[in-house]
C-alpha positions, 0 to 999 in steps of 0.5 A: 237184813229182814228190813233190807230184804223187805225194801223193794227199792234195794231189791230192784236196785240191787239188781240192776247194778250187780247186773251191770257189775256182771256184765262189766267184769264177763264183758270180754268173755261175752261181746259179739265183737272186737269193740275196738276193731273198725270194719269200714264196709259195715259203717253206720248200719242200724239195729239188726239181728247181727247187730243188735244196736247197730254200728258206729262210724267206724263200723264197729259193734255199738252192743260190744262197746256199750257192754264193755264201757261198762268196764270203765264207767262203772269201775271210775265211779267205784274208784272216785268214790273210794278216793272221796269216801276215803278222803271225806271220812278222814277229814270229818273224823279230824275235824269231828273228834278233835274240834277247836282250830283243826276243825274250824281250818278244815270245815272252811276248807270244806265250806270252800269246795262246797261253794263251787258246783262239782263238776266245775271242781273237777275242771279245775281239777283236770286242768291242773293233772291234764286231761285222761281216765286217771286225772278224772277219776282224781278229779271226781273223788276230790270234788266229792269229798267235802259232803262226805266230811260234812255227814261223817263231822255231823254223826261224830259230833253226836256220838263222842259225848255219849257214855261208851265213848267217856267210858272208853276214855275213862278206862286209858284208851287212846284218842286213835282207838276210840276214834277208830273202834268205837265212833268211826263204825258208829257212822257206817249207815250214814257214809254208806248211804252218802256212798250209794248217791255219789257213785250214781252221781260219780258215773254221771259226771265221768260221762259228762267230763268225757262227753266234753272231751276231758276223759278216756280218748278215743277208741276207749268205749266208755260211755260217755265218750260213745255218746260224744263221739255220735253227737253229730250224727243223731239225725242219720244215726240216732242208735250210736248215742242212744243205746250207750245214754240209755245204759247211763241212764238206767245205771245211774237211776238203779243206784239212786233207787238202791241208794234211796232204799239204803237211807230208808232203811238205815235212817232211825227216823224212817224206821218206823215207816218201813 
């Protein structure tokens, strides 16, 4: 906790990304507007003091929906990195611990995930569920995976020969328990760091899919649809888009920089330099 506490990278992304969780969960609570709620007579009015980023064609609050696109973009990132977190562990755990044919049909299986670009996975993906938050939150944490299994395969590979766990065999203990109680809390530091880069990585590709049109449907207010949405009226209203580019952007960088800070410190090499 003192190294933690002495990053400044952690601090700095810490707090952008609680901000943003803060915001995400108090967003009903605090929007000027119904982000929802078109006002036609107020269509495609720029910054003000009434409206602080504008309005959108429609005539709704551009402030109101970016804080509450908060809500959908943070929480899809949370969840696609839960289901490939979840998803990846086990299956590096499997192929890690019990080796032989298990290992060698799930790392190709891995090695074939890992030979397509993730985003064009997860168009697969979509294809197959169909479009909607829920078959791209799927998508995202299935097209995630296979580098979760590939960092937690690695840290098993080292740590099931080391003399806790032949003494934990030694003793009767089962296959489930070791794998559980003394190597899977071994991997924690690399499977959390791996955690902090994919949720940035998460968030960005659920705004890229719902840019495309693959993802939350209109008047949902998430980010990358609100970007998508105002594409084509940059030249005569450039804040639509811009505002809610500007939040993904600053997302995703204060997870990378949090995620950065994470590996520094929980990285033995790099120990001895912080």
């Amino acid at each position: 906790m003192k190294r933690v506490f002495r990053n400044p990278r952690i601090l700095f992304g810490s707090a952008f990304l609680v901000l943003f969780c803060v915001i995400a969960i108090v967003a009903p609570y605090i929007v000027p507007y119904d982000p929802i709620k078109v006002a036609p007579r107020e269509s495609l009015q720029p910054p003000t003091l009434r409206h602080w980023f504008g309005t959108d064609t429609y005539g709704r609050d551009v402030f109101s929906r970016v804080l509450y696109g908060a809500r959908y973009s943070l929480v899809l990132g949370l969840v696609a990195v839960g289901i490939s977190g979840t998803i990846g562990v086990a299956l590096g755990a499997v192929a890690g611990y019990w080796g032989g044919s298990i290992d060698t049909l799930i790392m190709r299986i891995i090695d074939v995930g890992l030979s397509f670009p993730s985003i064009l996975l997860a168009l697969m993906i979509i294809a197959i569920l169909g479009p909607g938050l829920s078959s791209l939150t799927i998508a995202i944490g299935i097209s995630s995976a296979p580098p979760f299994a590939r960092v937690v395969r690695g840290a098993i590979l080292s740590i099931k020969e080391k003399p806790f766990v032949e003494a934990a065999r030694a003793i009767g203990a089962s296959s489930f328990r070791i794998l559980g109680k003394h190597i899977l809390p071994e991997t924690f530091a690399p499977v959390i760091t791996m955690a902090t880069l994919r949720l940035a990585n998460a968030i960005f590709a659920t705004s890229s899919l719902s840019f495309l049109g693959l993802g939350a449907r209109p008047p949902t207010p998430e980010w990358g649809s609100l970007v998508s949405a105002a594409r084509y009226q940059l030249s005569v209203a450039w804040w639509i888009s811009t505002f809610a580019g500007m939040a993904i952007m600053i997302t995703v960088l204060a997870i990378n920089i949090l995620g950065d800070g994470l590996r520094d410190v929980l990285d033995p090499k790099l120990r001895g330099n912080i």
